[in-house]
C-alpha positions in Angstrom: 4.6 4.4 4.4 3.7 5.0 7.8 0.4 6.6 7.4 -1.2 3.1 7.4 0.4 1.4 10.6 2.0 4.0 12.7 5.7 2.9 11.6 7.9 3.1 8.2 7.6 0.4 5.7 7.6 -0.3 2.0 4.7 0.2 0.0 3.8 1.7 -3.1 2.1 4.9 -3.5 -1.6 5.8 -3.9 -4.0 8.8 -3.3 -4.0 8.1 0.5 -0.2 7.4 1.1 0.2 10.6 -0.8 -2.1 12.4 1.5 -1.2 10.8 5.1 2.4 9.8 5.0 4.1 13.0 5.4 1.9 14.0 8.9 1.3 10.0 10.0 2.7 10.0 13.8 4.9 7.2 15.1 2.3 5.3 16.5 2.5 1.4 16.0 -0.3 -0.5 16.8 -2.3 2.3 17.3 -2.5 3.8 13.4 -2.8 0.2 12.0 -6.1 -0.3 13.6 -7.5 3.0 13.2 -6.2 2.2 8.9 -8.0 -1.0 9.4 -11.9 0.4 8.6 -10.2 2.3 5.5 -8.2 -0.7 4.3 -11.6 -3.1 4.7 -14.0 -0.8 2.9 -11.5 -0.2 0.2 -10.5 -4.0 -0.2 -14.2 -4.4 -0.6 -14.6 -1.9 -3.3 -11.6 -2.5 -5.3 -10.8 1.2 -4.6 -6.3 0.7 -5.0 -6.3 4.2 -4.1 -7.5 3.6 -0.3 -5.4 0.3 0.5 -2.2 -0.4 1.6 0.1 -1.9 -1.5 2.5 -3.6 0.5 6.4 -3.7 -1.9 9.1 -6.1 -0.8 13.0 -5.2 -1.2 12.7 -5.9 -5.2 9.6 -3.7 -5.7 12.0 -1.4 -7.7 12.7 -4.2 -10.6 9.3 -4.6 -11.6 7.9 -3.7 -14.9 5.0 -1.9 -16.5 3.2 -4.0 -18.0 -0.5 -6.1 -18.3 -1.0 -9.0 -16.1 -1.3 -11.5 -18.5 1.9 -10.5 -20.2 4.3 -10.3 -16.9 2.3 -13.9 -16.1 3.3 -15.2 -19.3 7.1 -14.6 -18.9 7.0 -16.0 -15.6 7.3 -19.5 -16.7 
């Protein structure tokens, strides 16, 4: 997911990952402050789509599920 800061990293997809990623130059710092207007206005507006969805290294065992649910089974 380099589209948001310039360098790879693990995130999980959404409308502008799917758009960016592929022609995003190498460019750390430089892309994650230009991202950062983006990723504030979409924060602000709940828009999931816009933001970067940071995944650690386990982001492949998690589950489809709701939120109360995967809570629940936490404990």
């Amino acid at each position: 997911m380099r589209g948001w800061t310039g360098r790879p990293a693990r995130g999980l997809r959404n409308a502008f990952s799917d758009a960016y990623d592929a022609a995003a130059p190498l460019g750390y710092p430089a892309i994650h402050h230009l991202t950062r207007p983006i990723r504030r206005a979409a924060a602000a507006a709940v828009d999931p789509e816009r933001v970067n969805l940071w995944a650690g290294r386990g982001f492949r065992a998690a589950r489809r599920a709701p939120a109360a649910e995967i809570l629940q089974n936490l404990g």
